[in-house]
LORO-384029 format. One record per residue (C-alpha): x, y, z; chain; residue number from 1. Coordinates in Angstrom, 2 decimals. Example, Ala and Ser with C-alpha at 12.3 -4.5 7.8 and 13.67 -1.06 7.14 Angstrom:
2
        u        v        w  chaine  num
    12.30    -4.50     7.80       A    1
    13.67    -1.06     7.14       A    2
This chain:
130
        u        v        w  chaine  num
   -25.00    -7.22     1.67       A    1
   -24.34    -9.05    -1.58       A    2
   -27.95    -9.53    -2.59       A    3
   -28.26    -5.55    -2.11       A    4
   -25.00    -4.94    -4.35       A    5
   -26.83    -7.34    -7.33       A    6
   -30.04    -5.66    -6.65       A    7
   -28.18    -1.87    -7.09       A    8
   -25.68    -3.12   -10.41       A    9
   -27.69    -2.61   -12.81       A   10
   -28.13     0.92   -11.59       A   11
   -24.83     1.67   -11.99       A   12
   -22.20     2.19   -14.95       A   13
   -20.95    -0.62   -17.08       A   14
   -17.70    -0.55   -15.31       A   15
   -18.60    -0.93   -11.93       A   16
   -16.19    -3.42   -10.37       A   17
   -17.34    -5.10    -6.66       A   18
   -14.75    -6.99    -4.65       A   19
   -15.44    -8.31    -1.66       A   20
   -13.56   -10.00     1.06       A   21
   -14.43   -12.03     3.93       A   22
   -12.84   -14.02     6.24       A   23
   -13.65   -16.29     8.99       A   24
   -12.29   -18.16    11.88       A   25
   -13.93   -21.45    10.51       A   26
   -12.50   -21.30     7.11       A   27
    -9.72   -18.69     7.26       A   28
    -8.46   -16.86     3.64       A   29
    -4.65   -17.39     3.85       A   30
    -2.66   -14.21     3.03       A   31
    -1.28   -16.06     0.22       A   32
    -5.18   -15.81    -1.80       A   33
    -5.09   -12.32    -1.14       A   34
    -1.43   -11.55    -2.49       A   35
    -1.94   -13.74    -5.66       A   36
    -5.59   -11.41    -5.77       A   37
    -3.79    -8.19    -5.89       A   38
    -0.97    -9.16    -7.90       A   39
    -3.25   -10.33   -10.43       A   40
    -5.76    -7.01   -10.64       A   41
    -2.45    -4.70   -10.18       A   42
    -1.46    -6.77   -13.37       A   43
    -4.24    -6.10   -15.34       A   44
    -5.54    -2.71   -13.86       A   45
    -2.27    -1.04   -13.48       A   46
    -2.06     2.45   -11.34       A   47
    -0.96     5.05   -13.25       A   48
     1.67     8.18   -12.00       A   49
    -0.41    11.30   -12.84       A   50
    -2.79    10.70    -9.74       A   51
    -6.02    10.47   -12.51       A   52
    -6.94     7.23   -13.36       A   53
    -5.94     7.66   -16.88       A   54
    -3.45    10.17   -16.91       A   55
     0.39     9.46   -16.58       A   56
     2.71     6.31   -17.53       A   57
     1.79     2.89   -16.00       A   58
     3.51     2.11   -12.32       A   59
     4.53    -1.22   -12.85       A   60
     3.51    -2.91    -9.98       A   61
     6.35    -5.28    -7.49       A   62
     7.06    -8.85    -8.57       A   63
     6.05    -9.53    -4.81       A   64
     3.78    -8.15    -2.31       A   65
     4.82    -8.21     1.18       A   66
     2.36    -8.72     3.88       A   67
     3.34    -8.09     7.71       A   68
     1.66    -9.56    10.49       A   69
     3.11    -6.85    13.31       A   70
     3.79    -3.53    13.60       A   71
     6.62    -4.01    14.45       A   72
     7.83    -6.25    11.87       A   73
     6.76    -3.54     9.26       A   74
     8.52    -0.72    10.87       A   75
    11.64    -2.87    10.62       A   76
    11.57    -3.68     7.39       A   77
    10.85    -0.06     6.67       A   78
    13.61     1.39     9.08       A   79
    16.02    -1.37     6.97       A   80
    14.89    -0.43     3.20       A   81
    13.39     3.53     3.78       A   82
    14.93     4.92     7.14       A   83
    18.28     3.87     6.63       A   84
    19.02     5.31     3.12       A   85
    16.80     8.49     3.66       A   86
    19.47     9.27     6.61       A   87
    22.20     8.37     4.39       A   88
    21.01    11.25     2.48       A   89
    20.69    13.53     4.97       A   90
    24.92    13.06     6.15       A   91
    25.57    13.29     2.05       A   92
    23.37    16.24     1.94       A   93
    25.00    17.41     5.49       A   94
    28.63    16.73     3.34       A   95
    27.14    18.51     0.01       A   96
    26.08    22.26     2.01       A   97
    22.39    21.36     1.30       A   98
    22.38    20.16    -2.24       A   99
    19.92    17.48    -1.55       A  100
    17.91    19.20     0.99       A  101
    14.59    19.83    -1.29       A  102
    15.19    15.43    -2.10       A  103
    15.37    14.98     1.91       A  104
    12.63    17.35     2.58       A  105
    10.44    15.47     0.20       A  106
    11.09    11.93     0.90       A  107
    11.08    12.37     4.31       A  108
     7.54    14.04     4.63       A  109
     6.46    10.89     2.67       A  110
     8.28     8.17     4.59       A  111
     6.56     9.62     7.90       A  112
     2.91    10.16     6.19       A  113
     3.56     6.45     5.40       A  114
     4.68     5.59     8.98       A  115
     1.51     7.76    10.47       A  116
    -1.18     5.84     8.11       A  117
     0.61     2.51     9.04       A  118
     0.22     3.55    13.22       A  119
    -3.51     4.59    12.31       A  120
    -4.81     1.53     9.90       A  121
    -2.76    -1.08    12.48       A  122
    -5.54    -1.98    14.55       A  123
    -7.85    -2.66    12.02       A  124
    -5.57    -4.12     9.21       A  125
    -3.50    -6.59    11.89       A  126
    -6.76    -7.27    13.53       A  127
    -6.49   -10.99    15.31       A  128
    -9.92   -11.28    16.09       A  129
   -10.05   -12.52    19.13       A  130
């Protein structure tokens, strides 16, 4: 596979970036090579807001990635830092007659299109190998 990509590069634009990422049970890359990794591209490449790669401010990316080895540690910490304030807002907007029901509407679409992609990508992102 990587003699292919060298053999294809010079095909391609200037500012074609390939990463690539292996593992194996042998010699195992700890999670803390792939945090520093990402940290350091997010650093220098950072995503912007607009959606377009160079449209919109820069997102400034966390001062610490999290990695989860369960499902179920991941919906915790979610349920603690998302779930828990998103129903907060729903009592305040319950208190309010609907004043923050367009807010709700919106971050709760989002916090369960994040909880559906986690449920899908599981099995192949917590992957033991065994």
């Amino acid at each position: 596979m990587m003699v292919a990509m060298a053999a294809h590069s010079e095909e391609q634009a200037q500012q074609l970036s390939i990463y690539h990422l292996t593992s194996s049970t042998r010699q195992p890359a700890p999670y803390a090579v792939l945090a520093e990794s990402l940290q350091r591209y997010f650093l220098h490449n950072p995503p912007r807001s607009g959606g377009k790669k160079n449209s919109g401010e820069p997102v400034q990316p966390p001062s610490r990635m999290r990695f989860f080895r369960t499902l179920p540690r991941f919906r915790a910490y979610m349920a603690v830092n998302f779930r828990l304030p998103l129903e907060v807002l729903r009592l305040l907007n319950i208190a309010v007659c609907g004043a923050f029901s367009r807010r709700h509407d919106e971050l709760s679409r989002k916090y369960r299109y994040v909880m559906h992609i986690a449920e899908l990508y599981a099995p192949y992102s917590l992957f033991k190998g065994w």
